[in-house]
C-alpha positions in Angstrom: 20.2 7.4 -5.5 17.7 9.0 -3.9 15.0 7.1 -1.9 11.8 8.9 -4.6 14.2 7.5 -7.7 14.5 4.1 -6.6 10.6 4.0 -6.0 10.1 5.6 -9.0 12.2 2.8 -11.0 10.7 0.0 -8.5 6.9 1.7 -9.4 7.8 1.2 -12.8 9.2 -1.7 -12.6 6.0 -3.7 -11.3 3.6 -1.6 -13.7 5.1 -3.1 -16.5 3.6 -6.4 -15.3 -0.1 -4.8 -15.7 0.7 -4.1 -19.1 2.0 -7.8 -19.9 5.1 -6.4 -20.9 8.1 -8.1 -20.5 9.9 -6.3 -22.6 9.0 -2.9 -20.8 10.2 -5.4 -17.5 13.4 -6.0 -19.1 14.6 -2.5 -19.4 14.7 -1.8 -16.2 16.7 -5.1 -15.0 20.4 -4.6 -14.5 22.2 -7.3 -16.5 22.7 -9.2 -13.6 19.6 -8.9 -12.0 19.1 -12.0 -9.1 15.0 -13.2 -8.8 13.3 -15.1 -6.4 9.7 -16.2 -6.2 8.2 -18.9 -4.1 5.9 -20.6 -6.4 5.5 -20.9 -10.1 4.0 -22.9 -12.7 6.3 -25.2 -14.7 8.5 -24.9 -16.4 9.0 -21.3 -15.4 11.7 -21.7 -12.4 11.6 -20.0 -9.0 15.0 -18.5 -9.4 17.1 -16.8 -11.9 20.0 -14.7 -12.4 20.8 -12.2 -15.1 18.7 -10.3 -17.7 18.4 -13.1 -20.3 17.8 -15.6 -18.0 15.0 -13.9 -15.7 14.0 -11.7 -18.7 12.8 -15.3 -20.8 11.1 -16.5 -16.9 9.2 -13.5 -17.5 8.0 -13.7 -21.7 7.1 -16.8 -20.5 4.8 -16.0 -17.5 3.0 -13.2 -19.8 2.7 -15.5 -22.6 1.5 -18.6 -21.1 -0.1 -17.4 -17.9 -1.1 -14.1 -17.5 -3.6 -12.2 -19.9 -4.4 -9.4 -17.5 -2.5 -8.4 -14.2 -3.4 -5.8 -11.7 -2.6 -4.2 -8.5 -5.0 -3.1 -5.9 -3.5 -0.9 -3.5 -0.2 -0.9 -4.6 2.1 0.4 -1.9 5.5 1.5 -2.2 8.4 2.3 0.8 11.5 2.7 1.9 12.1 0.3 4.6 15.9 1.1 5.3 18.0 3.5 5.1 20.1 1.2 2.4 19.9 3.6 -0.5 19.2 1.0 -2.6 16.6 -1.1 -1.0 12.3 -0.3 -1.9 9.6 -2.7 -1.0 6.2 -2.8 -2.1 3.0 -4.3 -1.3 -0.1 -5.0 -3.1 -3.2 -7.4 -3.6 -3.1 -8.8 -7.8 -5.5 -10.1 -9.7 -4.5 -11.9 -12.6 -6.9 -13.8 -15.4 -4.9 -16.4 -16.8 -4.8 -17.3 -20.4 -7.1 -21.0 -19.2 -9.6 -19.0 -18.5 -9.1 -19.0 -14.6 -8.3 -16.5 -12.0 -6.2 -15.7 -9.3 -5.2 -13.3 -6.5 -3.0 -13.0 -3.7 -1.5 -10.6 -1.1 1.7 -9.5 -2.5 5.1 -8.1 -1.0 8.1 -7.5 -2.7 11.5 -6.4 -2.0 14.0 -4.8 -4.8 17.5 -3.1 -5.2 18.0 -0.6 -7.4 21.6 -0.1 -8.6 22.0 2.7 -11.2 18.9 3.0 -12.2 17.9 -0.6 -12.9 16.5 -3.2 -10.8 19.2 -5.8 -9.3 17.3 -7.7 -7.1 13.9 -8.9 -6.9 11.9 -11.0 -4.8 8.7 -11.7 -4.0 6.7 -12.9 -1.2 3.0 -14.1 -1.4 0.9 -17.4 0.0 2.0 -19.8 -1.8 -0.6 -22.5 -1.4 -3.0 -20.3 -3.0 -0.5 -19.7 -6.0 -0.4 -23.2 -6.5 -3.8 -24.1 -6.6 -4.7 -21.3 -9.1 -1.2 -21.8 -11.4 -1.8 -25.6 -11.6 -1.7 -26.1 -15.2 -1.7 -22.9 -16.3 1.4 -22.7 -17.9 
């Protein structure tokens, strides 16, 4: 694929979280799509595997923590010369549905395999994330 497809999908990809959608997030996961994230907020878990699995980890984040989500600065690149390998960074902001805030410096690493994101992780401070997601889910 070429390197301005797989940003294009990856772009896409993370816009979908601004939008609270997970649905538009679930389109473009492969059906066995692998997820990794530091910190969360119970009971949403830190790792998942396949679209069912990772798409429910994310209904649940829009519907019981975020109510907005932005990106400031949202950078995308090809870090490799894997084909199928895009990274991002970004600062968010997110207002969560008790009323509190949050941001964070972002990065994030994905593979895209025909089209659809296979991989995702994401990297951020996570003492920060904790303090803000306490008891917001």
């Amino acid at each position: 694929m070429p390197s301005s497809n797989r940003v294009e999908v990856f772009g896409r990809f993370l816009h979908s979280f601004t939008l609270i959608d997970a649905d538009a997030c679930i389109s473009l996961m492969s059906d066995d799509i692998k997820y990794i994230t530091p910190c969360v907020p119970p009971p949403v878990a830190r790792y998942a595997q396949g679209r069912d699995q990772v798409g429910e980890m994310f209904r649940m984040f829009f519907t019981r923590v975020a109510r907005e989500y932005a990106f400031e600065d949202l950078q995308l690149y090809t870090i490799t010369d894997d084909p199928q390998l895009v990274a991002a960074r970004a600062r968010i902001n997110v207002v969560l549905r008790n009323s509190g805030h949050y941001s964070n410096e972002c990065a994030y690493i994905g593979r895209i395999v025909n089209g659809r994101v296979s991989e995702f992780f994401e990297f951020f401070d996570t003492t920060r994330a904790a303090q803000a997601l306490a008891g917001a889910a």
